[in-house]
TORSEVEX-444535 format. One line per 8 residues: number of its first residue (from 1); their letters; for each residue x, y, z of N, C-alpha, C, O. Coordinates in nm, 3 decimals. Layout:
BEGIN
NUM) A) X,Y,Z,X,Y,Z,X,Y,Z,X,Y,Z; ...
END
This chain:
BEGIN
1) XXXXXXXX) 8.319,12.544,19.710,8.230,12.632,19.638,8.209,12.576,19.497,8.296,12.571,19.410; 8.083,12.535,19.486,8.065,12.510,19.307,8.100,12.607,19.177,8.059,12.722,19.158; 8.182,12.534,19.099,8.209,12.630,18.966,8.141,12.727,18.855,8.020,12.714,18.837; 8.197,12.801,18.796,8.095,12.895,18.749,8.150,12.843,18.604,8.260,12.787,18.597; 8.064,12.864,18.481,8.094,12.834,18.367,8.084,12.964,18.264,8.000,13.053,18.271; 8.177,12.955,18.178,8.173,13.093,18.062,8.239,13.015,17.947,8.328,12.930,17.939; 8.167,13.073,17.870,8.227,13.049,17.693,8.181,13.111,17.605,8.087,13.189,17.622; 8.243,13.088,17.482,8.248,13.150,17.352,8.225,13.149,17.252,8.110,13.190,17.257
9) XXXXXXXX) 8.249,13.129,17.132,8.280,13.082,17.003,8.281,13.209,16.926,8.242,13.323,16.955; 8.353,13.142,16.786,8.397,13.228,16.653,8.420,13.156,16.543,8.493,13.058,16.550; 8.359,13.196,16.417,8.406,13.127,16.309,8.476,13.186,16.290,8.468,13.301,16.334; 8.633,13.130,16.185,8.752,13.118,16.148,8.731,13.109,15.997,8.702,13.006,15.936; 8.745,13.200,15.957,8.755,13.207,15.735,8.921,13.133,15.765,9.016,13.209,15.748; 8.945,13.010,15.801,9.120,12.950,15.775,9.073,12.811,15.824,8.973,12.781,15.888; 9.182,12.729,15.773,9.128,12.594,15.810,9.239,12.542,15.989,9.341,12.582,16.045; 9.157,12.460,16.006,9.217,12.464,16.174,9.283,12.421,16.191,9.298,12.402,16.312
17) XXXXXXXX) 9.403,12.354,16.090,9.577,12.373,16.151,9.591,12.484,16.158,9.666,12.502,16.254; 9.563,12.587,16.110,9.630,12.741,16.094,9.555,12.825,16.209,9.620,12.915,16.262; 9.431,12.803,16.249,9.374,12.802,16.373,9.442,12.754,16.497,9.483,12.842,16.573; 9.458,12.641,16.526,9.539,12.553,16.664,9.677,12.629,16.642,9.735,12.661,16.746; 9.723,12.655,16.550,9.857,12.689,16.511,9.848,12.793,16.596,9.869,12.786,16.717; 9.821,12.879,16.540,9.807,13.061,16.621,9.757,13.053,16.732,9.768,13.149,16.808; 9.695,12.947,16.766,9.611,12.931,16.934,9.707,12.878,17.018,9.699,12.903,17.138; 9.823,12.790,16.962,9.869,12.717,17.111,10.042,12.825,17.053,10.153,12.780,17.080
25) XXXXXXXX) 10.029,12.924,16.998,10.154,12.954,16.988,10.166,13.048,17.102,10.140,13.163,17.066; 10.196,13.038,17.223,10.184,13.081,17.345,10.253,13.221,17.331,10.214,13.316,17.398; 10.351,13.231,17.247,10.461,13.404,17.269,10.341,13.502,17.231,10.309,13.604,17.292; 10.268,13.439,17.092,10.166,13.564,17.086,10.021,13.581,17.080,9.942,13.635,17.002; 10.013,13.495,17.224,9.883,13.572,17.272,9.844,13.670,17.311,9.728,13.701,17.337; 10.023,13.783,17.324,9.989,13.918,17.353,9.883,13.952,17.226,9.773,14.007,17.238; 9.930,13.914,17.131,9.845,13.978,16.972,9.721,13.983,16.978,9.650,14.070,16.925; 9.683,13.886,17.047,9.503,13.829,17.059,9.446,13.835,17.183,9.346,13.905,17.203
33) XXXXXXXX) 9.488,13.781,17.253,9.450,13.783,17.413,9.438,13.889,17.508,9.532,13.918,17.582; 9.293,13.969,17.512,9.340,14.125,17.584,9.388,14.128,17.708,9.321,14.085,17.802; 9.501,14.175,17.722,9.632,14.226,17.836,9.678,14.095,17.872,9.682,14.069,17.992; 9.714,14.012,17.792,9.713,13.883,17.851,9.849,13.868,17.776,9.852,13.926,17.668; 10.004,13.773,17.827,10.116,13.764,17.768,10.112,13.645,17.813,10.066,13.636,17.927; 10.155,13.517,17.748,10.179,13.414,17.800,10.337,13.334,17.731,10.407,13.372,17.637; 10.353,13.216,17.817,10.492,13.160,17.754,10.463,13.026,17.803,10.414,13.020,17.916; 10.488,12.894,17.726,10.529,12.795,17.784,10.640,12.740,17.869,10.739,12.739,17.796
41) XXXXXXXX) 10.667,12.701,17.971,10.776,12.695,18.109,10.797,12.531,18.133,10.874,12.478,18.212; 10.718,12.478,18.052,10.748,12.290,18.025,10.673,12.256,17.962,10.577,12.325,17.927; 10.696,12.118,17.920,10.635,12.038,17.820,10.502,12.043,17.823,10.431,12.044,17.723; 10.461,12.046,17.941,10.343,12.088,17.978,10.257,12.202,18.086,10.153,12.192,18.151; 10.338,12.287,18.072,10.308,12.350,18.141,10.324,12.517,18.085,10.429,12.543,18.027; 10.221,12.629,18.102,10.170,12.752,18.076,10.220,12.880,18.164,10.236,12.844,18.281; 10.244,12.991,18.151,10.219,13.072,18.224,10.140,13.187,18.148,10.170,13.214,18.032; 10.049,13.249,18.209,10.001,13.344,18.108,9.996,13.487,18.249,9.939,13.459,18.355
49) XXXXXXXX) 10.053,13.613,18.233,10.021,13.741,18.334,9.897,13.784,18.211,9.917,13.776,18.090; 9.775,13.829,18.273,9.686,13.900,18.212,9.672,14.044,18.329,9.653,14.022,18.449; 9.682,14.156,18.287,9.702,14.300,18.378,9.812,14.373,18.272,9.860,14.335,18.166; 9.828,14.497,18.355,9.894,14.581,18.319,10.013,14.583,18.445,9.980,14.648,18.544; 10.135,14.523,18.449,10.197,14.557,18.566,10.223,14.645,18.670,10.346,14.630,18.669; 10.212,14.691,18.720,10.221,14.552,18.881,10.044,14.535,18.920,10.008,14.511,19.035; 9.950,14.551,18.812,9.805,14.508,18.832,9.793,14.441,18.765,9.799,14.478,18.648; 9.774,14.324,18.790,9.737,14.170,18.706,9.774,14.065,18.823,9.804,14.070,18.942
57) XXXXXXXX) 9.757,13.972,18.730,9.765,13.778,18.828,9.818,13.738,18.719,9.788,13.775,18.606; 9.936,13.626,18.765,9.979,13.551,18.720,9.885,13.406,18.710,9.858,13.349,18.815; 9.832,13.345,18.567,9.753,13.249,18.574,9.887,13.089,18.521,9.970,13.077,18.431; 9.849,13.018,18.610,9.950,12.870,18.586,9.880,12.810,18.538,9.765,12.832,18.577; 9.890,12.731,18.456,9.836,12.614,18.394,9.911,12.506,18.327,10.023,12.530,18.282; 9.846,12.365,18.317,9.889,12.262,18.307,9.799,12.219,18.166,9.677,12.235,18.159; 9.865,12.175,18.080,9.804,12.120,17.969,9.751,11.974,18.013,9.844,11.913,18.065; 9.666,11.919,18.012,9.583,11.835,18.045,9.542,11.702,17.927,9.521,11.581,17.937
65) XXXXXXXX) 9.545,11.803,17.818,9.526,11.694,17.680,9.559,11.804,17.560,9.541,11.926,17.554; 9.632,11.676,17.438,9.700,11.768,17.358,9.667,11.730,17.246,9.748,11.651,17.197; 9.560,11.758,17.169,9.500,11.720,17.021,9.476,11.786,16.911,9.369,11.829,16.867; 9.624,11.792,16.852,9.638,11.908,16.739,9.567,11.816,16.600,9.562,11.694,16.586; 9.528,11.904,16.528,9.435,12.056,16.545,9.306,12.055,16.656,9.215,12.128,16.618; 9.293,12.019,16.723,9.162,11.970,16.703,9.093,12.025,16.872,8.976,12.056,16.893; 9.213,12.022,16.979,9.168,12.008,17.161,9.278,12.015,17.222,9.376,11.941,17.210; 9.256,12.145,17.317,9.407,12.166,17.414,9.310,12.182,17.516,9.216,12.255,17.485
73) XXXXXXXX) 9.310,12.132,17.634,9.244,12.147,17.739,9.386,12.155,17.870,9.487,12.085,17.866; 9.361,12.230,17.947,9.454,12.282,18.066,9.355,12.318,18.204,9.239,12.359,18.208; 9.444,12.287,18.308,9.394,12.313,18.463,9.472,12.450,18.506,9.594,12.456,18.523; 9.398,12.541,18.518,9.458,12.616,18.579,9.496,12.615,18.746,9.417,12.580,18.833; 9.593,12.648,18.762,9.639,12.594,18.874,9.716,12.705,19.001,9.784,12.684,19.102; 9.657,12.839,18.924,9.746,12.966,18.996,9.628,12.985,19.122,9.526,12.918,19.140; 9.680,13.105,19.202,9.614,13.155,19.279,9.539,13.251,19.254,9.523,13.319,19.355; 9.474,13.297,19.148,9.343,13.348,19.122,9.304,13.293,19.065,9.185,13.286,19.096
81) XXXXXXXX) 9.338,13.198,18.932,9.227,13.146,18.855,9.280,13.002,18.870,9.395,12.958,18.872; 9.130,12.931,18.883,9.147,12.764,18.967,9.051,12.711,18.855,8.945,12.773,18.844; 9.069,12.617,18.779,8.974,12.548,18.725,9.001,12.455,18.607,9.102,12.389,18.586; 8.887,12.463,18.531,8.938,12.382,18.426,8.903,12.470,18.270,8.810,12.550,18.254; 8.997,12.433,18.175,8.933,12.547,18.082,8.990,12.407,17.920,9.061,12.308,17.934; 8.916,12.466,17.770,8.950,12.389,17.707,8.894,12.485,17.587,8.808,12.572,17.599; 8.966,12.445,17.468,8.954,12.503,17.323,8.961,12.456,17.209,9.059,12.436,17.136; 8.803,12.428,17.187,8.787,12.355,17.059,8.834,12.439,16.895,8.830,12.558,16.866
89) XXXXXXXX) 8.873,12.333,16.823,8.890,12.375,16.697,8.825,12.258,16.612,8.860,12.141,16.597; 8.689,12.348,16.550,8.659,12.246,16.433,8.621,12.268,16.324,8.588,12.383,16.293; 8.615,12.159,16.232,8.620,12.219,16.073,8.468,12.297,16.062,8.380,12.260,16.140; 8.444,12.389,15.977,8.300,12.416,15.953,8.284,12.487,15.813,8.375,12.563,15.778; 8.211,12.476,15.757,8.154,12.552,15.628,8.280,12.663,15.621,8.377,12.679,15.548; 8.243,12.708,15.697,8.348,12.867,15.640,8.512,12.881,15.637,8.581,12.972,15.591; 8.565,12.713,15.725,8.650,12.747,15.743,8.677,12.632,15.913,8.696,12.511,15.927; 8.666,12.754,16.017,8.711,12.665,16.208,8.595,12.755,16.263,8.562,12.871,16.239
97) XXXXXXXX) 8.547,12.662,16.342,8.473,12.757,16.447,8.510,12.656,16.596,8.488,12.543,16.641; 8.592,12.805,16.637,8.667,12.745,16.750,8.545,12.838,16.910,8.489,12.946,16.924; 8.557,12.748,16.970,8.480,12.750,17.144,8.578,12.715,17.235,8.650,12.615,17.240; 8.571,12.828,17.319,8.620,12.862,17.445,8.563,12.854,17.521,8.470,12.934,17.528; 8.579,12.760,17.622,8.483,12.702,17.786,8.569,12.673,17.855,8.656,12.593,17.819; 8.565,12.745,18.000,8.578,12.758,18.071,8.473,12.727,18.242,8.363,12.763,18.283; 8.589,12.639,18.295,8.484,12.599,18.464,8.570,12.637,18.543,8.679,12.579,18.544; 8.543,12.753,18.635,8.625,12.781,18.716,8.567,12.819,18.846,8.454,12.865,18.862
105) XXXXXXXX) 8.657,12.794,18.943,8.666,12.831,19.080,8.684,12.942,19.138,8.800,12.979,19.156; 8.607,12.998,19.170,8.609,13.190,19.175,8.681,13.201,19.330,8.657,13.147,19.438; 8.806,13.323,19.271,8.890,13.341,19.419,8.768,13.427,19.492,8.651,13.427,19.452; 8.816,13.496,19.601,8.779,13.587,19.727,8.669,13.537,19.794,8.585,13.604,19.853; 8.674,13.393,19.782,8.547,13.327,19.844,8.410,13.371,19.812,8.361,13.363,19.699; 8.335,13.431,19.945,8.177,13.471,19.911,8.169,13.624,19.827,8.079,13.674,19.759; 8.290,13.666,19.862,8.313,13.803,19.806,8.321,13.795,19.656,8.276,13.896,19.602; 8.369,13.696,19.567,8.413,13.632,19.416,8.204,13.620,19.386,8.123,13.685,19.320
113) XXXXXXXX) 8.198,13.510,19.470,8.074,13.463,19.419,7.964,13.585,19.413,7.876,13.583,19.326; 7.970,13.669,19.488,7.907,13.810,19.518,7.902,13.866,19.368,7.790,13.880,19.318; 7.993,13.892,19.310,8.058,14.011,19.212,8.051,13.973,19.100,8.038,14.048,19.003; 8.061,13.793,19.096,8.039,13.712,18.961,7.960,13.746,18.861,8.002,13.744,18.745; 7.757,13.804,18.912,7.726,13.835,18.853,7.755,14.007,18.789,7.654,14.041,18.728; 7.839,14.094,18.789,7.872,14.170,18.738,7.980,14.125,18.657,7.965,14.153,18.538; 8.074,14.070,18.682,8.173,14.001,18.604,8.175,13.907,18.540,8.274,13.880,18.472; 8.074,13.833,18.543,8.037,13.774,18.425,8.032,13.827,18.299,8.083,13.785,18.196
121) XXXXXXXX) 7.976,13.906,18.316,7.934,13.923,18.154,8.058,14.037,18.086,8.077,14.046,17.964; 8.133,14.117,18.185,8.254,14.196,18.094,8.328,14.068,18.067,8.341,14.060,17.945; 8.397,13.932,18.144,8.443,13.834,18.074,8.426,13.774,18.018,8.512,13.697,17.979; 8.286,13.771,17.972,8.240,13.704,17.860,8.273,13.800,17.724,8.318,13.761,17.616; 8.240,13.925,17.760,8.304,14.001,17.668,8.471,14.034,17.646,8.520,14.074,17.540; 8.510,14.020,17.711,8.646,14.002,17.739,8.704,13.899,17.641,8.780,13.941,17.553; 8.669,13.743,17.648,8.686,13.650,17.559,8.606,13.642,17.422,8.653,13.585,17.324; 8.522,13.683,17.422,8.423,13.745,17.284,8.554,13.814,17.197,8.617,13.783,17.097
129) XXXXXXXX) 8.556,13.911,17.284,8.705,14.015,17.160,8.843,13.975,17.155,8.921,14.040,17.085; 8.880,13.881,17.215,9.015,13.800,17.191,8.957,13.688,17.120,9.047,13.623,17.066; 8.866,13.651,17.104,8.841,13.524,17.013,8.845,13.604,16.858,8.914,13.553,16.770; 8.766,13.739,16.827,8.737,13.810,16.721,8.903,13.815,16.747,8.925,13.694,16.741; 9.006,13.863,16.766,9.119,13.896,16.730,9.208,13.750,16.691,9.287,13.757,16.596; 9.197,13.646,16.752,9.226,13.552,16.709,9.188,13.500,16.583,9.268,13.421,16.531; 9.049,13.535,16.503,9.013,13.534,16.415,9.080,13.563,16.317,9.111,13.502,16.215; 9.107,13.699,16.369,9.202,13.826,16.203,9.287,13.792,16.216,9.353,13.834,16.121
137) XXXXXXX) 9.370,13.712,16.300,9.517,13.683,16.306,9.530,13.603,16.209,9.606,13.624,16.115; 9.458,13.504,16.222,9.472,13.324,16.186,9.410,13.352,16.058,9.453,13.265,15.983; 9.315,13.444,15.980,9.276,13.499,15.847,9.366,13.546,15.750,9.358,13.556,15.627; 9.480,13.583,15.858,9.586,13.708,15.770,9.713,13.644,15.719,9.813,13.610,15.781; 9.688,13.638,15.603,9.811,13.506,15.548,9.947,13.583,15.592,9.945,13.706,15.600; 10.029,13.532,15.612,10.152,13.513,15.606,10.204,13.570,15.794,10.307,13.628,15.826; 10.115,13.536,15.864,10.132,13.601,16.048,10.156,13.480,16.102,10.175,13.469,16.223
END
């Protein structure tokens, strides 16, 4: 089945060590990431549960490339979310304007591809308001 694509962006009033900083600090993406908890489990390797327990998916991922400040790109590799995803950080006038893109492989087969277009766009909003929260984090001196 061919991949579906979604992304983002946000400018950052902070400069993008302090950006990448708060982005790859995996314990608190609860802070930013809606319903989403993640932890690193190896050198290269992710786990993030996004749900409310026992409703959610466990998402796996593999860091793929590691370019602080600048590019963390990861494969997700769980059984609902399959693909490839990556997160720019770059300098800009105000500060970082960091982009979130995402290519992924939609589970439930024809049933996924069916529903996509409704779900598209709450996950686009979905990552819209964890990017804005990632924002105020990485703004707020001393977090």
């Amino acid at each position: 089945m061919k991949p579906v694509y979604m992304g983002a962006a946000v400018e950052v009033a902070a400069p993008p060590e302090r950006v990448f900083a708060v982005l790859t600090d995996w314990p608190r993406h609860r802070e930013w990431m809606f319903l989403t908890s993640a932890r690193q489990v190896g050198p290269d390797r992710i786990e993030a549960y996004s749900g409310v327990r026992p409703f959610g998916f466990l998402d796996t991922m593999t860091i793929t490339h590691w370019e602080p400040p600048a590019l963390v790109r990861v494969e997700h590799t769980g059984r609902v979310v399959r693909g490839r995803g990556a997160i720019r950080v770059r300098p800009s006038a105000g500060g970082t304007r960091v982009v979130w893109a995402e290519e992924l492989l939609l589970p439930f087969g024809v049933l996924g591809r069916a529903l996509w277009p409704v779900a598209a766009p709450i996950a686009a909003a979905l990552v819209r308001r964890s990017l804005r929260k990632l924002a105020a984090l990485a703004e707020t001196p001393g977090t």
